[in-house]
N, C-alpha and C positions, 0 to 999 in steps of 0.2 A: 178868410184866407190870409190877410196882411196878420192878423191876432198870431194864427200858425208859425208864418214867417219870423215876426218877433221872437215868440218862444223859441224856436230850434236857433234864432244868431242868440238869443240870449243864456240858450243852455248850452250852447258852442263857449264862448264869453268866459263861465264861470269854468267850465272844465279846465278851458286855460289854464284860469287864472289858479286855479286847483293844480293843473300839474308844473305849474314854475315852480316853485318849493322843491320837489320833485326834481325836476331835471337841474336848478342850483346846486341841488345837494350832492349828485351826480358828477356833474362837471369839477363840486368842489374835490370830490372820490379822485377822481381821476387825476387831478393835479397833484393832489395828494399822495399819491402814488408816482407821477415823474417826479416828483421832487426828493423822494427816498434814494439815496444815493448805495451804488452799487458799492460790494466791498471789492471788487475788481476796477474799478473806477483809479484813474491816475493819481501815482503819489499813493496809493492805500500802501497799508504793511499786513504783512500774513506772517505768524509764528505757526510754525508744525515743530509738533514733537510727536518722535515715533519710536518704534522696536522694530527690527528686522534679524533677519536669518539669510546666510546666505552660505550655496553649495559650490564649492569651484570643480571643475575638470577632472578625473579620477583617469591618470593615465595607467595606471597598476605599476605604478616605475619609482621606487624609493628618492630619484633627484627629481620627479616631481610629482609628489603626493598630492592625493588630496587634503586641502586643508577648506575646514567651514565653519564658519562665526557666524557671532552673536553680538549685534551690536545695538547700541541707542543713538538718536541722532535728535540734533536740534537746530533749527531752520530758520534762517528770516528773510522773507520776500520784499521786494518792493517793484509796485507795478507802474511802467514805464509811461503806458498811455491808456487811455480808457478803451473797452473794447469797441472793436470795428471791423465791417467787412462783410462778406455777400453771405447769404443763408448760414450752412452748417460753418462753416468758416470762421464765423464771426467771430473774435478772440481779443485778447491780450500779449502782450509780452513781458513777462515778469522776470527779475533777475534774484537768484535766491544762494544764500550761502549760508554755508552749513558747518559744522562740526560734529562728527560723531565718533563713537569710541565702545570698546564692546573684548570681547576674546576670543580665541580659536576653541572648538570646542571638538575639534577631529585634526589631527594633523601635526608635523614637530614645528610647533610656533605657541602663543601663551596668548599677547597681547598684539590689539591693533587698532590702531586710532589713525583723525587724519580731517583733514578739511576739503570741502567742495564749493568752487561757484557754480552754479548752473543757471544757462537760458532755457525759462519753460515758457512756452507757450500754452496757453488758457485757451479752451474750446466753450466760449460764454455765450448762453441762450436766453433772449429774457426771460426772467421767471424761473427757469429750471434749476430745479435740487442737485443734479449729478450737473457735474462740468467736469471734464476728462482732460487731461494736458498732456503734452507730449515735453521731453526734457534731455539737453544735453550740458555736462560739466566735465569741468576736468579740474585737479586740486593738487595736494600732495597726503602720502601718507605715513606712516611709523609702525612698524613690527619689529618684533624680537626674531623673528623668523631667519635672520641674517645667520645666529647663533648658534643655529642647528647643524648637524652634518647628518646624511650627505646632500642633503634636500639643493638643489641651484633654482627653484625656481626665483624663491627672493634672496639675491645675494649682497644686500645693503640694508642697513636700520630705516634709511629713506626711500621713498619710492613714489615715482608719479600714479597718478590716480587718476582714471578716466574713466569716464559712465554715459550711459545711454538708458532712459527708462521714460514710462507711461504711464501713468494713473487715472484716478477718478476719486473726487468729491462728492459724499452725501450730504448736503445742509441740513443740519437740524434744523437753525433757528438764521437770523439774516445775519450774524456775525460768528456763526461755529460751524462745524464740517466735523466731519473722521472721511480719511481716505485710505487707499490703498492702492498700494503703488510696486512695481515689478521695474527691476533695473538688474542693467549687467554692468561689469564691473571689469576694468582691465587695471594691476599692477604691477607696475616694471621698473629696473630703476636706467631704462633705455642705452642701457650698453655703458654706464658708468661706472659698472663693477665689473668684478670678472663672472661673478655666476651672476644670469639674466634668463632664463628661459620663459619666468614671466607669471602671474598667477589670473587665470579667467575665471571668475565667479557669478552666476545668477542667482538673484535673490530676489526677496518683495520688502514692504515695509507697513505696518498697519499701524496708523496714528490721528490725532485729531488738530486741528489748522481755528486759530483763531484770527479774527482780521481786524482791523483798528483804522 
């Protein structure tokens, strides 16, 4: 009976000692993995560069037509503080500014460029490939669109730029992404000129987001 007893603490013993290796290796796994630092982590930079399309308003009314471009845009984020916050919640606050530039490809206008800052807030899950943001900016913009008659909707070369959009992030790999993103657009040159009736345009934009 004690022979018995030996054996089963002594085959208890080595299994132990058989699975520490084992569960070191583990534990090291695991630290190993908190210590990989997130590319939404504070201070990170995010560069997107993209293409978009966008359709404005079609009132059937020669002073305001519809006009819809094509444009490129190029972005650089920088993230405020690391994410935080209760379940789906959990996020960032990124500030991102932009320049992008492109043509009218329907409408009596040519060219249009122009810049944006925008506050996006980051929907960040650990682990997860899609992270979705929500986003608001406002900038300034440039058309020729001024130049045309009898269009009023843009009656200045300058004009304020304000937007509102929503996207989402696929991760390829832990520092690249393509997203794709839906934003509405308002330009005006807010009652600085005499012709203002203003141009609202909805669009998307499909590009890819490197992080640093």
């Amino acid at each position: 009976m004690a022979s018995s007893r030996v054996s089963i603490v002594t085959s208890f013993l080595l299994l132990a000692l058989c699975g520490l290796p084992g569960a070191r290796a583990q534990a090291g796994d695991i630290e190993e993995m908190q210590t990989v630092s997130s590319p939404f982590e504070r201070g990170g930079l995010e560069l997107q560069l993209a293409a978009g399309f966008f359709v404005s308003e079609n009132y059937h009314d020669p002073l305001r037509p519809q006009m819809n471009d094509v444009d490129a845009s190029v972005r650089l984020g920088w993230m405020l503080y690391s994410p935080a916050g209760p379940s789906i919640l959990r996020g960032n606050v990124e500030v991102v500014a932009e320049l992008f530039g492109g043509g009218f490809v329907r409408g009596p206008a040519d060219l249009l460029g122009g810049t944006t800052i925008f506050i996006r807030y980051n929907y960040v899950q650990p682990a997860a490939r899609f992270v979705p943001y929500i986003q608001v900016g406002g900038g300034g913009a440039y058309s020729d669109a001024s130049q045309k008659q009898p269009q009023r909707a843009l009656g200045s070369a300058v004009s304020f730029n304000l937007q509102v959009g929503l996207g989402v992030r696929f991760f390829c790999s832990d520092k690249s992404a393509v997203f794709l993103e839906f934003d509405y657009r308002h330009l005006s040159n807010a009652g600085l000129a005499e012709r203002n009736l203003g141009l609202n345009s909805g669009g998307s934009w499909l590009g890819a987001s490197l992080f640093f």
